[in-house]
N, C-alpha and C positions, 0 to 999 in steps of 0.2 A: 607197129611191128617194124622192127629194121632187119635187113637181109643182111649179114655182115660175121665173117667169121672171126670168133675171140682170137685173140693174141697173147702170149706171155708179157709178161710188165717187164721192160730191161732195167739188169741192176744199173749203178752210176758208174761212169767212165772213168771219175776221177775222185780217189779215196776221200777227200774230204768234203764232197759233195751231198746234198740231202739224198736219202736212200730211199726213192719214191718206189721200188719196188718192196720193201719190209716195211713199210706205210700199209696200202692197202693193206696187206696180207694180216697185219695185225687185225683190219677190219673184216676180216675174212674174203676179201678182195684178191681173185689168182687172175683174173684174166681184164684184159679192157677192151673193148670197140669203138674202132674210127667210122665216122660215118660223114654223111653231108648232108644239106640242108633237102636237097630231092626225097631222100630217105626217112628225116624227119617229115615232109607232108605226108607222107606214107603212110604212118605210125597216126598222124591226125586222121587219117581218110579210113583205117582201118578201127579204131578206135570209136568213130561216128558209124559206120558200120558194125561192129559191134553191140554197142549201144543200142538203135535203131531193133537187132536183132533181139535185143533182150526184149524190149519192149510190146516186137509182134509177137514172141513167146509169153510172154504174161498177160497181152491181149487175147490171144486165143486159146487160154487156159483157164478163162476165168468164167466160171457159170454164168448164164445169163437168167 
């Protein structure tokens, strides 16, 4: 999980420049997130929590 709020993709500055904002969009791509390395362990530590969580849910769901 990253905390981080999307942003618009800026068009290019200068006309003959590659147009990374009409790039994603053709991929259906409108927004992007800056983030940093703190954020990505985050995303690991919640992900293992997760996980973990599904685990005692299907433990404790399974007839004995």
């Amino acid at each position: 999980m990253v905390y981080a709020k999307p942003d618009s993709i800026h068009p290019p500055l200068n006309p003959h420049q590659f147009d990374y904002k009409s790039y994603p969009q053709k991929q259906g791509i409108q927004h992007q997130i800056r983030t940093n390395f703190p954020s990505i362990k985050k995303k690991r530590m919640f992900l293992k929590l997760y996980l973990d969580l599904l685990q005692t849910l299907g433990n404790s769901s399974c007839p004995n």
